[in-house]
ROGUMAR-68718 format. One record per residue (C-alpha): residue in one letter; x, y, z. Coordinates in steps of 0.2 Angstrom, whole numbers, plus 5000, padded with zeros to 4 digits. Layout:
REM residues N
AXYZ
...
//
This chain:
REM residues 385
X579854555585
X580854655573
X579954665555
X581754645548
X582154505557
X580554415553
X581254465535
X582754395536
X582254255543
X580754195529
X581954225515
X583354105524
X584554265529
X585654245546
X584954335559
X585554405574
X585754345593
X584354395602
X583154435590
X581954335597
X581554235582
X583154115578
X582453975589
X580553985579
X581553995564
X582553815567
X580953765569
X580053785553
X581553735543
X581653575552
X579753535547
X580053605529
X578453715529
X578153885525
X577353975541
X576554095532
X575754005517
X575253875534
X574453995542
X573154055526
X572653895522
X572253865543
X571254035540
X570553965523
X569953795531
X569353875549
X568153975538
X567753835526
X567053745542
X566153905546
X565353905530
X564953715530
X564053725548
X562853855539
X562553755522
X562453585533
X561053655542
X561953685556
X562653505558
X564053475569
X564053315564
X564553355546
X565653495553
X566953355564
X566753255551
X567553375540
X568853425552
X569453255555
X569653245535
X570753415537
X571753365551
X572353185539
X572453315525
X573753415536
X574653265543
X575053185526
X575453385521
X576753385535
X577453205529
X577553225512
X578453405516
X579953295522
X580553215506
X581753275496
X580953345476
X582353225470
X581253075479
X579753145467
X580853175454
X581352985454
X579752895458
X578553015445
X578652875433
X578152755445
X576752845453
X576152895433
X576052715430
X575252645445
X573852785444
X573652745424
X573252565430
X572052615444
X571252705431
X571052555421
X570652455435
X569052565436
X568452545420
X568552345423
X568052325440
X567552495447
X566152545461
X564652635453
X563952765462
X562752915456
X562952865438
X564852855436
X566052725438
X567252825446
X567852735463
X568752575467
X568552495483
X569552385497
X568252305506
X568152345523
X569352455521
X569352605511
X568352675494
X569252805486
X569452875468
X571052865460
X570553005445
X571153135462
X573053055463
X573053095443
X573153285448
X574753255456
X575253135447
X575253195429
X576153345431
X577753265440
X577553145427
X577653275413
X578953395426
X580053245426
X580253205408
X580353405402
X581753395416
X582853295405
X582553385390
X583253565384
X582153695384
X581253765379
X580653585373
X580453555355
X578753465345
X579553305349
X579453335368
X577853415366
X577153255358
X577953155370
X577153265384
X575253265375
X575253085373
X575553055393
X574253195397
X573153125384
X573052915391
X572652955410
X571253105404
X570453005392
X570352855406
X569352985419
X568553075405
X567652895400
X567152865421
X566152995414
X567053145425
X567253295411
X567853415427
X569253285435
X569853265419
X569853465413
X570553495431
X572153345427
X572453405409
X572553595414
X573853545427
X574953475418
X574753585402
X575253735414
X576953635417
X577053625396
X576853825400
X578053865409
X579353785402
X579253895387
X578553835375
X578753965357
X577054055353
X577053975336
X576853815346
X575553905357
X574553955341
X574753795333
X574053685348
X572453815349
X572353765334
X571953605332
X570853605348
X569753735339
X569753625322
X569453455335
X567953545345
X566553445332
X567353295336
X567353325354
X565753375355
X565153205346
X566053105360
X565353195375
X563853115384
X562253175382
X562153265399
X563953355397
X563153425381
X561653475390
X562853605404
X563553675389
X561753695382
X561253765398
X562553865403
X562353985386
X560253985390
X559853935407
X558053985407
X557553865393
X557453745404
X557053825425
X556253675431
X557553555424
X559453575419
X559453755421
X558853765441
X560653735447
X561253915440
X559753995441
X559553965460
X561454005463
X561454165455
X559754195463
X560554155480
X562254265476
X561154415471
X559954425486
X561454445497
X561954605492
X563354715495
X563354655515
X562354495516
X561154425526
X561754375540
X562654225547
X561754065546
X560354185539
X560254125522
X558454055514
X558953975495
X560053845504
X558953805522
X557253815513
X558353675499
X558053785484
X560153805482
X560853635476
X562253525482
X562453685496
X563853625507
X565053535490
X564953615474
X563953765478
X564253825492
X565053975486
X563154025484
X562854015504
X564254115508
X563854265497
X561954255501
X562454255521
X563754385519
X563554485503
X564954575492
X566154615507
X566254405512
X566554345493
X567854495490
X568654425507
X568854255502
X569454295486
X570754405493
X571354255503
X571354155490
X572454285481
X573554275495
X573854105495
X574154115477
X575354245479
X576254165494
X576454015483
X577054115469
X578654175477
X578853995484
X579053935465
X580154095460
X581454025473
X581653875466
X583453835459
X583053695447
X581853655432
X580953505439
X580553625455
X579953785446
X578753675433
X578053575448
X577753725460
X577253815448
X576053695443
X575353665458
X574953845464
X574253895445
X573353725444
X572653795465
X571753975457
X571053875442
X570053775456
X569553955462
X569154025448
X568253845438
X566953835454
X566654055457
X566354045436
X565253905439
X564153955451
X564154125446
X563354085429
X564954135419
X565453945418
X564553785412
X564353675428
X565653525428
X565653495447
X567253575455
X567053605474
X567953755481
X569553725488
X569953695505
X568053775508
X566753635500
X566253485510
X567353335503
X568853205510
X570053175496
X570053355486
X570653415503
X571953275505
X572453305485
X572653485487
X573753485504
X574753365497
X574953495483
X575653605496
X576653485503
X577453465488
X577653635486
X578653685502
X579653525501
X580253595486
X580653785494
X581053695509
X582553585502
X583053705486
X585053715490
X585053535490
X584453515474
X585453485456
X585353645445
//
């Protein structure tokens, strides 16, 4: 197959009878998905389940279960990628509200579970935890209004835009879940981003987080505090809130530059490494395959990034740059929130590794994401400048 052809082909470019490729191209622009970003995230999620059958303890069970949960996740990817942006342009307002009153919903009637009262649940039907459609749904929210503003937006709009990030993170922040709620607000501040906002504004906001930090801190629960405490000195307390890092990093270290094997690890099968097949799981995988594994999976992730990237620079209108954007930038902070974590250079605030950690509705939420994205590349000439 002709490497120009493929070329031509990917970047929406005629291409000649006989190429070989015209009938696989009619193809992906009829699903509205990207082949190429596709296929890294089937690489990314084949290895997460590698991964997970070595931190499960060599479950199969956990193994289908989480394949199942990938395979709804690529379904509802592949549905969502059908839709038109200006059908999320339009119904952003509706979706930001109805999430802002699940979120309150919680706070009246929610399930408990592990300490927080993060879940609502259908009976007999499903349990779920509306915080996750906040991640979507926030920054369309936010995409949509700067979308009928002139940019870069002025104070006014940037107040307008703080006071709908601020409702919905202050309603998942009081669950308690201080990472949902970092994770929402950094998703819809990068939209703030890159619609330009002035460095003066920039300086201006940093600011007055700095001045608001005692405040802040005065309204964080006791255990939040403790991370933060922890993660600056994690050998005051071994035994108690410092094990999690100290066990990760010990398990990371020991692997080395080549690892020790596949399904060879100790820290995780011998239980010393915590939450091994969620949160921490980036832990197993460089125990099990050193330095060269974790650069690997970085690189893919890079990849992904970079794919998604170009996605967003092809877009033709503001509403599709700010939303595409947001969702690949809002992707590497994942990346980089749970690495930092369990590395030891971030406090622990329970971020699972995308596409890798053991979990239903992160997976679903993120290929949605995705979904999102190439809907937007995928329908970009039929979209209002």
């Amino acid at each position: 197959m002709p490497w120009q052809a493929l070329t031509r082909s990917m970047r929406g470019q005629p291409v000649r009878a006989g190429s070989g490729i015209s009938k696989r191209k009619s193809i992906w622009e009829r699903i509205h998905l990207d082949p190429w970003l596709l296929g890294l995230l089937l690489i990314l999620m084949g290895s997460g389940l590698l991964v997970i059958y070595s931190a499960s303890g060599q479950s199969m069970n956990v193994v289908i279960a989480q394949a199942l949960r990938f395979g709804v996740a690529l379904v509802a990817m592949l549905v969502v990628a059908q839709f038109s942006p200006i059908i999320f342009l339009r119904w952003a307002p509706v979706v930001y509200g109805f999430g802002v009153l699940m979120l309150v919903a919680v706070e009246l009637v929610g399930d408990i579970g592990m300490g927080a009262q993060r879940w609502l649940v259908i009976p007999g039907v499903i349990r779920f935890q509306p915080s996750e459609m906040m991640k979507l749904a926030v920054p369309l929210m936010v995409a949509a209004y700067l979308n009928r503003c002139e940019l870069p937006p002025k104070l006014k709009d940037i107040m307008v835009c703080a006071v709908l990030i601020a409702l919905p993170v202050a309603l998942i922040a009081a669950q308690p879940d201080l990472g949902t709620s970092l994770l929402v607000a950094s998703a819809a501040i990068i939209v703030v981003l890159l619609a330009g906002l002035s460095w003066r504004l920039i300086g201006l906001v940093v600011a007055l987080l700095v001045a608001g930090f005692p405040l802040l801190w005065m309204n964080l629960h006791n255990y939040q505090r403790q991370r933060i405490l922890t993660f600056l000195n994690p050998e005051s307390d071994p035994l108690g809130a410092g094990w999690n890092i100290i066990q990760s990093t010990t398990a990371i270290g020991s692997g080395g530059i080549f690892g020790k094997g596949w399904l060879e690890g100790t820290q995780s099968h011998l239980e010393f490494l915590p939450e091994p097949h969620t949160d921490f799981i980036v832990a197993v995988l460089g125990e099990e395959v050193g330095l060269i594994g974790m650069v690997v999976l970085i690189f893919l992730y890079l990849l992904i990034v970079g794919r998604g990237l170009w996605l967003a620079s092809e877009s033709q209108n503001t509403f599709g740059r700010l939303v595409a954007g947001s969702i690949i930038l809002t992707f590497f902070i994942y990346v980089f929130v749970n690495v930092g974590m369990v590395s030891g250079i971030l406090p622990v605030v329970g971020v699972p590794l995308p596409l890798v950690s053991y979990g239903g509705t992160s997976s679903v939420t993120l290929l949605l994401g995705f979904g999102i994205l190439m809907s937007i590349h995928s329908h970009r000439r039929l979209l209002p400048r």
